[in-house]
C-alpha positions as CSV (number, residue, x, y, z in Angstrom):
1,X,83.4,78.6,75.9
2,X,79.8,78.3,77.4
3,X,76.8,78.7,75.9
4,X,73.6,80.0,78.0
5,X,70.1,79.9,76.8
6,X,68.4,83.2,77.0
7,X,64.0,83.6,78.0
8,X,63.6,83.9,74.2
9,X,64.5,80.4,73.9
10,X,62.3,79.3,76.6
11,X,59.5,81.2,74.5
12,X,60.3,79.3,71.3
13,X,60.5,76.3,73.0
14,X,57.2,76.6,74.7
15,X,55.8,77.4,70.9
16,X,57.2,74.3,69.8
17,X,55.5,72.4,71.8
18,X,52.1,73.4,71.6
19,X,52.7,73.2,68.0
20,X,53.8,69.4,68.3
21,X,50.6,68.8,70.6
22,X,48.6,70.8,67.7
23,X,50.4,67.6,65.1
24,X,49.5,64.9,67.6
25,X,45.7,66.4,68.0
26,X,45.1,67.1,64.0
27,X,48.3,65.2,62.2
28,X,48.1,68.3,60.2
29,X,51.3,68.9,57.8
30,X,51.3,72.1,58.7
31,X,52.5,71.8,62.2
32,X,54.7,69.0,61.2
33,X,56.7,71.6,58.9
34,X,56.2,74.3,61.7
35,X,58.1,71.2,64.4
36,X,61.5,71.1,61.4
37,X,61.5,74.6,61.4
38,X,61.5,75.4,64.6
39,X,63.8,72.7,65.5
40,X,66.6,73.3,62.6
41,X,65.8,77.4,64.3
42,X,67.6,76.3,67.1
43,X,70.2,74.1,65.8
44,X,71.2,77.3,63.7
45,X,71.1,79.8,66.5
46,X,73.2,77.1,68.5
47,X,75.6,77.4,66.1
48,X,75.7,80.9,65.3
49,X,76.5,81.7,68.6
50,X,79.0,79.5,69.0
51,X,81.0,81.3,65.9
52,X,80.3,84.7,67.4
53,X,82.3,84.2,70.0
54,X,85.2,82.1,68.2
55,X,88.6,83.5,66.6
56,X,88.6,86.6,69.1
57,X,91.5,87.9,70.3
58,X,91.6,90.1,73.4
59,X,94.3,91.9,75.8
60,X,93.9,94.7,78.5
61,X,96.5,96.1,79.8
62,X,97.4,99.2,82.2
63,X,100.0,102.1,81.4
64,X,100.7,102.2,85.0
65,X,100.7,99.3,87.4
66,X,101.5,101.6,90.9
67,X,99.6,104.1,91.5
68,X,98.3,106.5,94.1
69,X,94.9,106.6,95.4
70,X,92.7,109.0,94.0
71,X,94.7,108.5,90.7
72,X,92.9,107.8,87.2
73,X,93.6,104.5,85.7
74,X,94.0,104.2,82.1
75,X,93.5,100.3,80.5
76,X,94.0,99.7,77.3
77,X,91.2,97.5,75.5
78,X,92.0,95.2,72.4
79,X,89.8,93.1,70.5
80,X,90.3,91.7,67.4
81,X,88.4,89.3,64.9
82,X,90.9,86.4,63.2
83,X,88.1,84.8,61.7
84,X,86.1,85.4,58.2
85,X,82.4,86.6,59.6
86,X,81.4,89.3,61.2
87,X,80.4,89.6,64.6
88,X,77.4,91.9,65.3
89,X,77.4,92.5,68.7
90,X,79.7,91.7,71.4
91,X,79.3,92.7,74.9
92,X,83.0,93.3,77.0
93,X,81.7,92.0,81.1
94,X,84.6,92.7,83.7
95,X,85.0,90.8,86.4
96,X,87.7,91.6,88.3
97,X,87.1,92.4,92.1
98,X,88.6,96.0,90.8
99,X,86.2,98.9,92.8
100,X,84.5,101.2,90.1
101,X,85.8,100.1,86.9
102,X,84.1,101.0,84.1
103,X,85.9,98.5,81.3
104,X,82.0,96.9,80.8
105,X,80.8,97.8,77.4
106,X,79.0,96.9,74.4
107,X,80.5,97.1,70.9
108,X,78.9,96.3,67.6
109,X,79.4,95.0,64.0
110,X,83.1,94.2,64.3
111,X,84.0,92.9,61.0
112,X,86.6,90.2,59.9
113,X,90.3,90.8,60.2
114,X,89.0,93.9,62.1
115,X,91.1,95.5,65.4
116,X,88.9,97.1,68.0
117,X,89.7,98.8,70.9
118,X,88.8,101.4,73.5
119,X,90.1,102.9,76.8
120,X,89.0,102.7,80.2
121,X,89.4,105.3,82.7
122,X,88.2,104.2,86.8
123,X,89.1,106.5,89.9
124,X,90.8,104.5,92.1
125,X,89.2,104.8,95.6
126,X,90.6,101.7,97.7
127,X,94.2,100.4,98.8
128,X,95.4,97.0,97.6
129,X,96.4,94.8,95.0
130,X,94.1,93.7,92.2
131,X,93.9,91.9,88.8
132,X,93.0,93.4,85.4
133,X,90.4,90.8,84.9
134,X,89.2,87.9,84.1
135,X,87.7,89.4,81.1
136,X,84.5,87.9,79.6
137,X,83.7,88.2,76.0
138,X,79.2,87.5,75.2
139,X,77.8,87.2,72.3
140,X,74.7,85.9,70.7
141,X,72.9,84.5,67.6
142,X,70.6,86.8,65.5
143,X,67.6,85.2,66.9
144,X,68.2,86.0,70.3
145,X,67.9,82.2,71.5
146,X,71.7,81.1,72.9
147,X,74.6,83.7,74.1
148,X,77.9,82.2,74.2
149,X,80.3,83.8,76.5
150,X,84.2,83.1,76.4
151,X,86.8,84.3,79.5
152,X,90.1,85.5,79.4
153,X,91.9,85.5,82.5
154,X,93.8,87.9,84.5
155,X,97.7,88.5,83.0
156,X,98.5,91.8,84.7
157,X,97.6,93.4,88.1
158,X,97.8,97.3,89.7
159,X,99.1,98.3,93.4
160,X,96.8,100.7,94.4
161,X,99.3,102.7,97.2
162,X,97.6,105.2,100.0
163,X,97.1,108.7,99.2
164,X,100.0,111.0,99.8
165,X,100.2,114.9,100.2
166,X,103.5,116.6,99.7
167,X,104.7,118.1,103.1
168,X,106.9,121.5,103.4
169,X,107.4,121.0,107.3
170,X,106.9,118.3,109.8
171,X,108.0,118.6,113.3
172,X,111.6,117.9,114.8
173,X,111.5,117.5,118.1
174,X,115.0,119.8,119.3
175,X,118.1,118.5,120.4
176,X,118.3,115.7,118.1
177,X,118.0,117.0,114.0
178,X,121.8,116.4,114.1
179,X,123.9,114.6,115.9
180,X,124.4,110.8,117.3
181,X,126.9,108.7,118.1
182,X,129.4,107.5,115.4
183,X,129.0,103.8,114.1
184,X,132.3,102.8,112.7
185,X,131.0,100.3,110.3
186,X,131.2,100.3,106.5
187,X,127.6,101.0,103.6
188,X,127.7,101.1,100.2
189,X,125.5,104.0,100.6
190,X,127.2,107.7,99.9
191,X,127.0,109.3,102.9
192,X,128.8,112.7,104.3
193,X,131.3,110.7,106.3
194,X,134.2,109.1,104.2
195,X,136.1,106.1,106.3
196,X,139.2,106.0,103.6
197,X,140.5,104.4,99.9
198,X,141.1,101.4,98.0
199,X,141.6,100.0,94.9
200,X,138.8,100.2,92.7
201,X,136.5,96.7,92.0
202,X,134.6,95.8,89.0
203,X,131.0,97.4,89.8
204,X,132.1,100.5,91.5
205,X,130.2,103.4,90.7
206,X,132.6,106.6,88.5
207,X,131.5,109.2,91.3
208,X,133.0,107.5,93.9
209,X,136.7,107.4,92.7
210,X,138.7,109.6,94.3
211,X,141.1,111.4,91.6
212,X,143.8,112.5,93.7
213,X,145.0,109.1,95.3
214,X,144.4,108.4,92.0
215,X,147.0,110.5,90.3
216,X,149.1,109.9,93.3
217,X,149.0,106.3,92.9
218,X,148.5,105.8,89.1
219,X,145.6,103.1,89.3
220,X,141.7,104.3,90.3
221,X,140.9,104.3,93.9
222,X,137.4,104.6,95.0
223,X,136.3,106.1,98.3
224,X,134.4,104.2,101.3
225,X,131.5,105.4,103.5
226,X,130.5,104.7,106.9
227,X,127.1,105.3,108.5
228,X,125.6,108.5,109.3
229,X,125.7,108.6,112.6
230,X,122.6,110.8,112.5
231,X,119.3,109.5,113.9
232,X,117.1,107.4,112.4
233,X,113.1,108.0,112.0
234,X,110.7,105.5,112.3
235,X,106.7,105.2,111.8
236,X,104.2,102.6,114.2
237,X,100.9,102.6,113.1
238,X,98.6,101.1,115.3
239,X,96.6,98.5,113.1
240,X,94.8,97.0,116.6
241,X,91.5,95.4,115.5
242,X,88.7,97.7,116.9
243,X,90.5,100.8,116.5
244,X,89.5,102.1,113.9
245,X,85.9,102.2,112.1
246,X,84.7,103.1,108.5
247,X,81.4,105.1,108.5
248,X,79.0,103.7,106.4
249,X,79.7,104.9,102.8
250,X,77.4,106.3,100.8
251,X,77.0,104.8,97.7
252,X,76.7,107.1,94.7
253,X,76.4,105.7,90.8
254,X,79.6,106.0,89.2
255,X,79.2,108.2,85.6
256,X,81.2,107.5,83.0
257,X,83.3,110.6,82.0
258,X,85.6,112.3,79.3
259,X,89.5,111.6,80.4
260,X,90.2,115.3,80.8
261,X,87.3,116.2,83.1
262,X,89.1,113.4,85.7
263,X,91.4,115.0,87.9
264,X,92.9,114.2,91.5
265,X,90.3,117.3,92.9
266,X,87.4,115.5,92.7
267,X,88.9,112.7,94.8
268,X,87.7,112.7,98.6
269,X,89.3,109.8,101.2
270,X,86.9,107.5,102.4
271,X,85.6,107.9,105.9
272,X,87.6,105.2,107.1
273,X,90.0,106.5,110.1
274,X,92.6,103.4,109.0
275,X,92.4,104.9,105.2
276,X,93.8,108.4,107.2
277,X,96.4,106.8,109.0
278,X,97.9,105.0,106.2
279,X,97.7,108.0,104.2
280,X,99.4,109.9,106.9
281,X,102.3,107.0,107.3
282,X,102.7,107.3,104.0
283,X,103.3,111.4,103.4
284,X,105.5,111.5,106.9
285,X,107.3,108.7,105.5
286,X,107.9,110.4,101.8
287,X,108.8,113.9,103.6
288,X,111.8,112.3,105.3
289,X,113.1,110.1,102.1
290,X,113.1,113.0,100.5
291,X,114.9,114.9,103.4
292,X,117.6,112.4,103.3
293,X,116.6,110.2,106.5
294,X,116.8,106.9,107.4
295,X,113.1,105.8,108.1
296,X,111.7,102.7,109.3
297,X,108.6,101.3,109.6
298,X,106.6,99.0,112.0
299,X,102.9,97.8,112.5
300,X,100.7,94.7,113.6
301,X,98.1,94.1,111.0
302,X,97.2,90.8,109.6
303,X,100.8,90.0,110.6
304,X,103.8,91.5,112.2
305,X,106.0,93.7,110.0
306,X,109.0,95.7,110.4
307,X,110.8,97.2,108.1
308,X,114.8,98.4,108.9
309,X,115.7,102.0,108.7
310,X,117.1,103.1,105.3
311,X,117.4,105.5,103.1
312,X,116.4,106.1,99.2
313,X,113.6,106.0,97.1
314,X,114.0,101.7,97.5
315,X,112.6,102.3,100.6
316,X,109.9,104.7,100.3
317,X,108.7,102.1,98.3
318,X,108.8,99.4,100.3
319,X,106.9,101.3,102.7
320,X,104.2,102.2,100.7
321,X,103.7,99.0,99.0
322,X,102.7,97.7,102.6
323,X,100.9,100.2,103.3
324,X,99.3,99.7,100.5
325,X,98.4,96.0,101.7
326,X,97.9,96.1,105.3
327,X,94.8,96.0,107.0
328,X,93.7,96.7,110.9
329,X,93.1,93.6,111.5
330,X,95.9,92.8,114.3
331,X,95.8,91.7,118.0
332,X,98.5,93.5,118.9
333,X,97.7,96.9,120.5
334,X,100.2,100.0,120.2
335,X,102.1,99.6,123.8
336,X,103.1,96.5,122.9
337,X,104.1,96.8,119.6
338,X,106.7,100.0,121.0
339,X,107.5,97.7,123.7
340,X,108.8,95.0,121.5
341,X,110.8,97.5,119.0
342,X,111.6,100.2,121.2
343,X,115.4,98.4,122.9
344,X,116.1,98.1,118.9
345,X,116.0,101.3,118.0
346,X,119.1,104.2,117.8
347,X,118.8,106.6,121.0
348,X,117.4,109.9,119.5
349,X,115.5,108.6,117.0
350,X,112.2,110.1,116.0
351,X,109.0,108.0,116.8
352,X,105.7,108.8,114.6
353,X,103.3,107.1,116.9
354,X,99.7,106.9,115.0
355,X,96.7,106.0,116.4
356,X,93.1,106.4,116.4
357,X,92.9,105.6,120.6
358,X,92.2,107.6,123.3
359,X,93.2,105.0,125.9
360,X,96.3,104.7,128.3
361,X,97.9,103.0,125.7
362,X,99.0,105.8,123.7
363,X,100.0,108.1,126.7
364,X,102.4,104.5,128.7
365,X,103.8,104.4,124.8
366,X,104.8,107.9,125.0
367,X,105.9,107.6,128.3
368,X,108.2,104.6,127.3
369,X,110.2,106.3,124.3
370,X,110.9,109.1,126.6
371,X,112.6,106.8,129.4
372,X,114.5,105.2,126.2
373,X,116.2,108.5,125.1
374,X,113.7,108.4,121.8
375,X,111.5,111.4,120.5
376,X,107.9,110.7,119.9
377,X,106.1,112.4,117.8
378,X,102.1,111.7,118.0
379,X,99.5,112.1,115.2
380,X,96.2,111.2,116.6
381,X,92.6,110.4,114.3
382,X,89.9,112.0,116.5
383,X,87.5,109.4,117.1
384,X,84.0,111.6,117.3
385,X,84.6,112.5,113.6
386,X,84.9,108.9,112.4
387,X,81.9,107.9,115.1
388,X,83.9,106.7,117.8
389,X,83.1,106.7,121.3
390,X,86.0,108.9,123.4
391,X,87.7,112.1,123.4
392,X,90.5,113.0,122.6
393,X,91.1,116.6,124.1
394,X,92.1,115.2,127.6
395,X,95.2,112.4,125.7
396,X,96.3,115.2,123.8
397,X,96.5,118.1,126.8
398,X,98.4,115.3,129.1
399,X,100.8,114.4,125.6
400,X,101.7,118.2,125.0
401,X,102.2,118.4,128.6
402,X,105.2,116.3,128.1
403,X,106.6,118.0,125.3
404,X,105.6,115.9,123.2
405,X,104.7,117.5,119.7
406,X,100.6,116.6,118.9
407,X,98.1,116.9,116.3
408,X,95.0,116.0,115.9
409,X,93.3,114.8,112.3
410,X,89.7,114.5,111.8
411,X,87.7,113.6,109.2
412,X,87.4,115.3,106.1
413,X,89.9,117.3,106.7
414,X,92.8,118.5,104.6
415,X,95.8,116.1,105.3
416,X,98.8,118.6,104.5
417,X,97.2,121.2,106.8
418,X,96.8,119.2,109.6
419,X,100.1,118.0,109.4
420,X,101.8,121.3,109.2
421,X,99.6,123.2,111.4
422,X,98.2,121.0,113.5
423,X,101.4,120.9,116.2
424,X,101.5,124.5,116.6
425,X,100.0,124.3,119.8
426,X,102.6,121.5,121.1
427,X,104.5,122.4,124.1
C-alpha cells in the first residue's frame, strides 16, 4: 500500500501554518483550537484512506488468451469489499504495457461484503505477448487530503498472433503438387502410404487397427505409416534490419464502445510493411495446414529460427506464435538466410520467399532455389507505399521472367485479394 498526498493537502497545510504564526503573533485560543483541528484533520484523513483501500479483493482475467489481431478482447473485472465500511470511490488504473486498453475506470459507493465488477473490451492492434496488468486500485479520504493506492500484479497474459485472411487459392508452381521421392522411414502421423502391421501397444489410437489381420489373427493389429513422399512447403521471411519501415501512425483517441458495435470491419493493419509480411506468412502458412502440407518456417529476426516441416494444427500454431513474437530486427539479409537452409530442404519443395527489398538479393535467392530443384514462390511489399526508396516493377518483370510466380502487396490493400489475384500475371 502507498499513500500520496494530494494539492489539497498542501493547501491545508499551508492554512495551518499561517494559523500557527497567527497563535505565535496574538496567543489567541482561537488559533490554538484552529492548530488541533487541523492537525487531528489530517490524522483522520490519513487514516481514512488507508481503510479505503484495505480488505479489497481484485482479479482480471481474459476469456481468451490467443488471439488474432484485429480481434476484441474481453477481461473480466472483479472487485470485491471483505471488510465492514463502505468505500466511496475507487478508481481501477491499468498499467500493463497492453496498447489501447480501456480497463481504467472509476467506480463508486461499493458497499461492505459487496462484489463489483465490469467488462473490458480493447481492439487489439499490435503483435506480441503482454500481461493483464499490474492492476492498481486508488482511493481517498473524504476530505480529499491523502489517496492510497494498492497494486495487484500481473497473473495471466494474451498472445496477440498476426492477422490472418482465409485463402481459397494460392499458387502451385506445376510439376511438383504431387509427387517426390519415397522416404522409407516410419511417423506416427496417418498418412496415405501404409508400410505394414503389428501388434497393437497400449496408446494406439482405435482408427488405426486394422480389422482384418485382426480377425485373421485373433489379437488387434494396428497399421504403420511412412512419410508422404510429397513435397514439403516452407516460408522465409526476410526480418533484415532496415527493410522494412512503419509510417508514422496517426494517433487517433480511442472511444470507448458498446461490445456489439466492435467488429473485425472496423480493424485496418498498421502501415508497417513487417506487420504485412507477418500477416502474409501467417495466411500462406494456414492455407497449406489446412490443405494437408507439410510447412516449415524460417527467418532471422532478433535470433535465428527454424522451424521443421510438419503437418497439423500443432504446427500452425507454432508458427504463428512466432510470428507473433518476432521482430525485423536481424542482421541477416534474405540470400543468406536461403543459402544457409536451402541444401536442407526436400527437392521440389515450395519456397514462399517474402520481402520488402528491391535489391539483388531477392532475384540471386531466386536464382539459387532454381539451381537446387526448389520452387519459389515470391510475395513482395512494394516499398513506395510504405515510403521506401526503390521500385519494384523492374525485380518483379526480371522474377516472372523466370517463371517464377509474383505478386506484389501494397499498403492498404486487401490481403486475400492480393494473394489470389495478384500472380495472375506470373509467367
Amino acid at each position: 500500500m502507498m499513500i500520496k498526498v494530494t494539492r489539497t493537502f498542501w493547501v491545508v497545510l499551508a492554512l495551518l501554518a499561517a494559523v500557527t504564526a497567527g497563535y505565535m503573533w496574538t496567543r489567541s485560543s482561537l488559533f490554538l483550537r484552529t492548530i488541533f483541528l487541523g492537525i487531528l484533520l489530517i490524522l483522520v484523513s490519513m487514516v481514512l484512506a488507508r481503510v479505503s483501500v484495505a480488505s479489497l479483493r481484485f482479479s482480471r482475467s481474459a476469456r481468451e488468451q490467443r488471439l488474432e489481431l484485429g480481434k476484441i478482447l474481453e477481461e473480466r473485472i472483479e472487485i470485491s469489499n471483505s471488510g465492514y465500511f463502505r468505500k466511496p470511490w475507487l478508481e481501477v488504473r491499468d498499467c500493463s504495457t497492453f496498447p489501447g486498453t480501456l480497463t481504467s475506470r472509476v467506480l463508486s459507493k461499493i458497499g461492505k461484503h459487496e462484489l463489483r465488477n465490469f467488462s473490458s473490451y480493447s481492439l487489439l492492434r499490435q503483435r506480441g505477448n503482454y500481461h493483464l496488468g499490474p492492476t492498481r486500485l486508488a482511493a481517498g479520504d473524504p476530505f480529499g487530503l491523502f489517496e492510497a493506492e494498492v497494486e495487484f500484479a500481473s497473473t495471466q497474459s494474451v498472445l496477440v498472433l498476426p492477422y490472418i485472411v482465409d485463402l481459397r487459392w494460392f499458387p502451385f508452381p506445376p510439376g511438383y503438387l504431387q509427387g517426390g521421392r519415397v522416404f522409407r522411414q516410419k511417423t506416427l502421423e496417418v498418412t496415405p502410404h501404409a508400410a505394414g502391421v503389428r501388434e497393437y501397444a497400449p496408446g494406439d489410437s482405435l482408427n488405426r487397427i486394422h480389422w482384418p489381420t485382426t480377425a485373421r489373427r485373433e489379437r488387434l493389429m494396428v497399421k504403420e505409416f511412412e512419410k508422404d513422399p510429397q513435397a514439403d512447403a516452407w516460408i522465409f521471411l526476410d526480418a533484415q534490419r532496415g527493410t522494412h519501415h512503419c509510417i508514422a501512425e496517426r494517433t487517433e483517441k480511442e472511444k470507448e464502445q458498446f461490445w456489439f458495435w466492435k467488429t473485425q470491419q472496423d480493424f485496418k493493419l498498421p502501415e508497417d510493411s513487417f506487420e504485412y509480411a507477418a500477416s502474409l506468412a501467417a495466411s500462406v502458412a494456414k492455407y497449406w495446414i489446412r490443405n494437408q502440407r507439410a510447412v516449415g518456417f524460417c527467418a532471422a529476426g532478433q535470433r535465428f529460427i527454424t522451424l521443421p516441416a510438419e503437418r497439423g494444427e500443432r504446427q500452425l500454431g507454432k508458427i504463428l506464435e512466432i510470428l507473433a513474437l518476432v521482430d525485423c530486427l536481424g542482421k541477416m539479409p534474405l540470400f543468406a538466410l536461403v543459402e544457409s537452409q536451402a541444401p536442407h530442404l526436400v527437392k521440389g519443395s515450395t519456397v514462399v520467399l517474402i520481402t520488402a527489398s528491391v535489391g539483388d538479393q531477392v532475384l540471386l535467392s531466386v536464382d539459387s532455389l532454381i539451381r537446387r530443384s526448389l520452387k519459389p514462390v515470391v510475395i513482395l511489399l512494394e516499398p513506395a507505399s510504405f515510403e521506401m526508396e526503390g521500385d519494384s516493377s523492374r525485380l518483379v518483370t526480371m522474377i516472372r521472367a523466370r517463371g517464377v510466380p509474383c505478386a506484389v502487396v501494397r499498403c492498404n490493400d486487401d490481403l486475400q485479394s492480393s494473394l489470389e489475384n495478384g500472380f495472375s500475371q506470373a509467367v
